[in-house]
Each structure stands twice: as structure tokens, then as C-alpha cells.
N, C-alpha and C positions, 0 to 999 in steps of 0.2 A: 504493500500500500504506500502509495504517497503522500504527498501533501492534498494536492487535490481530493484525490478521494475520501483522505481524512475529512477535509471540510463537507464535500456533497454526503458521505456519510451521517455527518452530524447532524446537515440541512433535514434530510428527510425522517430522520428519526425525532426532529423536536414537530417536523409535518405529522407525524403522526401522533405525539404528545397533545400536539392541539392545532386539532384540523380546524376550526375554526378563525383562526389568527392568521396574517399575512408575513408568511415566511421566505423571504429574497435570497438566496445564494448569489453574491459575488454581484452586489449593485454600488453605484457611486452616488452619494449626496454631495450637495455642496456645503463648504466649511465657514460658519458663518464671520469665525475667526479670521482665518487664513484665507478666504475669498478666491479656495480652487476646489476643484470634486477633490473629494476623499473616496478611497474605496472601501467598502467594507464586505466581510468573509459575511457576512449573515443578517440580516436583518429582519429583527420582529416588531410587528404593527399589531397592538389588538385592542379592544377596548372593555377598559376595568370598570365596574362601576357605575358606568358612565362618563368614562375618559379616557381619551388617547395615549397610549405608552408605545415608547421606541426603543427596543433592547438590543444593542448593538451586541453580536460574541464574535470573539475575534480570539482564532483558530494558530496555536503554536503546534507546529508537527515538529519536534525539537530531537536532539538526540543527547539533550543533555537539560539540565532545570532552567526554565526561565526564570532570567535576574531581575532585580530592580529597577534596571535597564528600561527594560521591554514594559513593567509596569507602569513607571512614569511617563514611558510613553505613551500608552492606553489611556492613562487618564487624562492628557492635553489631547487626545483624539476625542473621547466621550464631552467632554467640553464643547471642542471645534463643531459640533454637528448636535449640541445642547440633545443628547439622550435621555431619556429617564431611568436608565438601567444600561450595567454593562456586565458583560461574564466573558472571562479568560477563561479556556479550557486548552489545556495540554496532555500529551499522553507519556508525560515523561513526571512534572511535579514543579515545585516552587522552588528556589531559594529562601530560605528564613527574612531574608529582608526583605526581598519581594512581596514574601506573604504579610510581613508587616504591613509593607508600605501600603497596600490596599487597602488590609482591613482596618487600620488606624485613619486611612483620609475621609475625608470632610464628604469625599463625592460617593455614589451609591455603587461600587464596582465590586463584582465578587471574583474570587479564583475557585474555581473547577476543575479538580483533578480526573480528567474523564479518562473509562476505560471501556472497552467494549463489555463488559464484566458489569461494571458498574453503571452506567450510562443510564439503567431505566429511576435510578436513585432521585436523578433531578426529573422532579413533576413539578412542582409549583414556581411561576414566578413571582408575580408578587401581588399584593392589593392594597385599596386606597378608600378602606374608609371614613364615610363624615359624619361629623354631627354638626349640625345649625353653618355657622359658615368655619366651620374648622375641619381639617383632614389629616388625613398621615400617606406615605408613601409608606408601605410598610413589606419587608422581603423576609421571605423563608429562609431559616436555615439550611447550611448543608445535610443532605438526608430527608428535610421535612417538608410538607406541604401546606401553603397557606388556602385558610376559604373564607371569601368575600363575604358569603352568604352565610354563615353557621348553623345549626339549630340551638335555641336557645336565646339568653339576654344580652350575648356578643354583639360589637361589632365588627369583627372578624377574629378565627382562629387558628393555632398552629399547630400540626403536632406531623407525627413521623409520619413518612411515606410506607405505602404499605399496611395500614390503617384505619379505619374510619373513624369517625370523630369519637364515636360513643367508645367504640373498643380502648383509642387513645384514653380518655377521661376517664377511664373507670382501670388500664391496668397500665398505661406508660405512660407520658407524659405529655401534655398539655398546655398549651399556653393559650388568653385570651386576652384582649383589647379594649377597652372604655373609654368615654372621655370624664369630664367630669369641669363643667363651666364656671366660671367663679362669677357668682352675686353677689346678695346681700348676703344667704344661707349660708356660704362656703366660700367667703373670698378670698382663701390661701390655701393651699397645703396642708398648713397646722389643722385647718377647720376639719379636710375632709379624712384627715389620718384621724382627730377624733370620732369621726360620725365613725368611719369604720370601726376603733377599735373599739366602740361601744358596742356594735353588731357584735362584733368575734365574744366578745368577753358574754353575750349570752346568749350566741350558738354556741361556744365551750366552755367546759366546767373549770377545765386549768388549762387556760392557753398561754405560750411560751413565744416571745417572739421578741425580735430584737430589730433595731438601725442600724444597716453597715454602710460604710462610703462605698463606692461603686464605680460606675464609668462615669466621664466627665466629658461635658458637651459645652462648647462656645454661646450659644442658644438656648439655653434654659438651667436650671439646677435639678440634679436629682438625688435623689436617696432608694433605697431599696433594706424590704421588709424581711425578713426570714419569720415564720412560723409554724408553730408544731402546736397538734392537738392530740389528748389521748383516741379523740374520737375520730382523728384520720389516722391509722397506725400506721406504718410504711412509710408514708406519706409527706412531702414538706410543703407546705405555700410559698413559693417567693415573688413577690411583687415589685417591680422597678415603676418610680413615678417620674416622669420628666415633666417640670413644673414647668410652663410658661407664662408669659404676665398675662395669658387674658382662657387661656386653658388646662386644665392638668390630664395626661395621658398617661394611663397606668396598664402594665401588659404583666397579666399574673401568669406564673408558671405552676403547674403541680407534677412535682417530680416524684418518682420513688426514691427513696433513701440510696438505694445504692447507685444511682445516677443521678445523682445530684450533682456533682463536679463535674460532668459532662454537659449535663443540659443547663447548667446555671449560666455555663460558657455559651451556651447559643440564646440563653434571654438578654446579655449585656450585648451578645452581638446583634440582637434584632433592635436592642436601644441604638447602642452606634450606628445604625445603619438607616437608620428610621427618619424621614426627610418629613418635617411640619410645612402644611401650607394651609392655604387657605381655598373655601367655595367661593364661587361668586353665582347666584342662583338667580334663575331667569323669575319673569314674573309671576309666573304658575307654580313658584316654588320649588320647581324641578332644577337639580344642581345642573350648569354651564359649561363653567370650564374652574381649573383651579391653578394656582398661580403660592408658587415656593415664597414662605415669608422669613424673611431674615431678620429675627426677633432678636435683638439681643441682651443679653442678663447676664452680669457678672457670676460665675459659677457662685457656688458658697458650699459650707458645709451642711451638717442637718440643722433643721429648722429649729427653734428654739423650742424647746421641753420635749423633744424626741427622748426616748428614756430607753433604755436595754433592759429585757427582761430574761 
């Protein structure tokens, strides 16, 4: 196999992923930066939601790890041609700083270790949903799948590929999504970690739960909850909140005990990765279009009277 066919391989295997979406092998846009075509290995058109998303992948046939090199360059590409999503895949692997440099930037790019082996692992790309005029861009982990639609009180869910929702929530792991608007009821943080830990304290008889620092974003403050109850035995809660001045977005995980260090690692990575914007909704109420809000807030530490238990 070559490079080529490495690429047309991958083309038609995400065509069948999801026959629905507009899947391009090997088409050029123009750079809105650079003001010449760029070409790209793959390009995906679909619509989330109710919104437009452009997932550029761009195809290393390598015979040795792609460096940081090659990353930084990907990322001045997904710029040039303002993408909403970008996936490196290789069939060889990452350099450690490579894999840094990705997953620590600002912008929404993932690395993908594809093999023919593993290849049916990615299903999900990602979703975007809203409340009133607020949204998230929000992407699945490696291995997991995200749904737009959930059943239940979500506004969107996460959990392993291979799965379905309910099997996830009741024997692996789990993650969901909320927003939570601040008014007069809840106009902080502080407000709405009370209202919750009044719920918890009489859904359980002895709940256990603490405030750890966590990931740190230019854009908002956050903290994240750890909790144990006798009544979920196995079981842990952990909740990451990323406060913004006019929103708070809270994405709960329920992991089992013994994956806990694994999957606690893919809820900080769906926080890092997680792009805030904004609805703009037509007159009928029906959301439009949405539009990336660069909110900014001095990080800080936990809010005052956060308390360890």
C-alpha cells in the first residue's frame, strides 16, 4: 500500500461511518490567510445540530513518528481555511511532543493513531449543543462516541464506542453535559455548587466529595468535583465546571473505580478541547448560525468556601 491508497482507504471507510455527511478525497479550498488553494487529503461537511462543521484529516503514510514539525504545521493549515475540526491520522504514531503540542493548543485538533485493526474505534465526531443563546463545540474522546441527541435530561452524551448509552451508564463509563445560566437564583459558581451539594447531601446518607484544581483554560475558571457515595458502590462522580461570566458548563463523568485514571484523563481532555460560543436564533426561535466567543476571565483558583471532604 501506498500513500495514496492509504488516504482513498480512509476516505471511504469514514463514507461509510457516515453516509450521510459530504466526504471529499483530495479537494483544494482556498486559504483565507494565505490567499492561494490549499489542498486537502479529506474533507468532511455535515450538519450538527443544526450547523455547519468542516473537519479537515490530513493523512501521514510515514515510516517513522510524526514530529512537532508536521503538527504545527497542521495547525497554521486548520486556521488558513478556518475549520471546525481537524484529525491527524498516521499509521506509524506520534512523537511525545507532537502529541503534546496538539493536545495542549488552544485550537480543536486531535491525533489518531489509525490502524486497519483499529480504524472502526473512531465513530463519533463531535457535537454542538445549546441552551438559550449559549453553545459548546464539544468532541469525543479517543475510543468514545458523542450523541447530540441523548435519552434522558442531557444535552448531549459520551461514552465508549461499542456501547449504547444505557449499557455505558449502568456498567462503564459515562459522561454528560449541562449548562446552567446565571441570574438572580445562581449568579456564580458558589450559588450553583450549593444548590447541588444540597441535592447530593439528601440523595446520600454519607457523601464524600472533594475540590481539586484541574485543567486551566484562558477563557473561563474551573474547578472539578470528585464524589463517592455508599449508594453508588464501584462507582465515582466527577464533575469538571468551566465557569464563564454569563454561563457555567458542567460535563459529569461516572467512572468505575478501576478506570478512573483512564477516563478522568478523557473528561479534562473533552474540557480542553471544548470551544464556547454563542446562538444567534432566527425569529421563530429556531437557532441560525453560531459564532466562537472569546470571553475572557482571569483563571483563578476554587471559588471561595469550596471545602474538601
Amino acid at each position: 500500500m501506498n500513500w495514496k491508497e492509504y488516504e482513498i482507504y480512509i476516505t471511504r471507510h469514514f463514507q461509510k461511518l457516515f453516509p450521510n455527511a459530504s466526504i471529499k478525497h483530495n479537494v483544494k479550498r482556498f486559504g483565507i490567510i494565505s490567499k492561494i488553494e490549499r489542498q486537502i487529503d479529506i474533507l468532511v461537511e455535515d450538519t450538527v445540530a443544526g450547523f455547519t462543521i468542516s473537519i479537515i484529516i490530513d493523512c501521514k503514510y510515514f515510516s517513522k513518528k510524526v514530529d512537532v514539525k508536521d503538527v504545527e504545521s497542521f495547525l497554521s493549515f486548520l486556521l488558513d481555511l478556518k475549520a471546525s475540526k481537524g484529525i491527524m491520522i498516521t499509521n506509524v504514531g506520534y512523537s511525545k511532543a507532537a502529541y503534546n503540542r496538539a493536545t495542549y493548543d488552544t485550537q480543536d485538533v486531535e491525533l489518531r493513531i489509525i490502524n486497519f485493526e483499529d480504524l472502526d474505534l473512531f465513530q463519533g465526531f463531535l457535537a454542538i449543543p445549546y441552551s438559550g443563546g449559549h453553545c459548546a463545540v464539544v468532541s469525543a474522546p479517543n475510543g468514545w462516541v458523542i450523541d447530540n441527541n441523548p435519552k434522558g435530561p442531557y444535552l448531549a452524551s459520551i461514552y465508549p464506542a461499542g456501547l449504547t448509552q444505557e449499557e455505558a451508564f449502568h456498567t462503564d463509563g459515562f459522561m454528560y453535559l449541562l449548562f446552567s445560566h446565571k441570574d438572580k437564583k445562581l449568579p456564580d459558581l458558589q450559588s450553583l455548587l450549593k444548590l447541588q451539594e444540597e441535592g447530593i447531601n439528601r440523595k446520600y446518607r454519607k457523601p464524600l466529595y472533594e475540590y481539586i484544581p484541574t485543567i486551566t483554560r484562558d477563557d473561563c475558571n474551573t474547578i472539578l468535583r470528585i464524589l463517592e457515595a455508599e449508594e453508588i458502590p464501584n462507582t465515582v462522580d466527577c464533575t469538571l465546571f468551566l465557569d464563564f461570566p454569563e454561563v457555567i458548563l458542567f460535563i459529569t463523568l461516572l467512572s468505575p473505580k478501576n478506570k478512573l485514571s483512564d477516563y478522568l484523563k478523557k473528561l479534562e481532555w473533552v474540557g480542553i478541547k471544548l470551544i464556547k460560543g454563542q446562538v444567534i436564533h432566527a425569529v421563530n426561535g429556531e437557532p441560525l448560525s453560531i459564532f466562537n466567543q472569546q470571553e475572557k476571565a482571569e483563571p483563578k483558583g476554587p471559588p471561595d468556601g469550596l471545602r474538601r471532604r
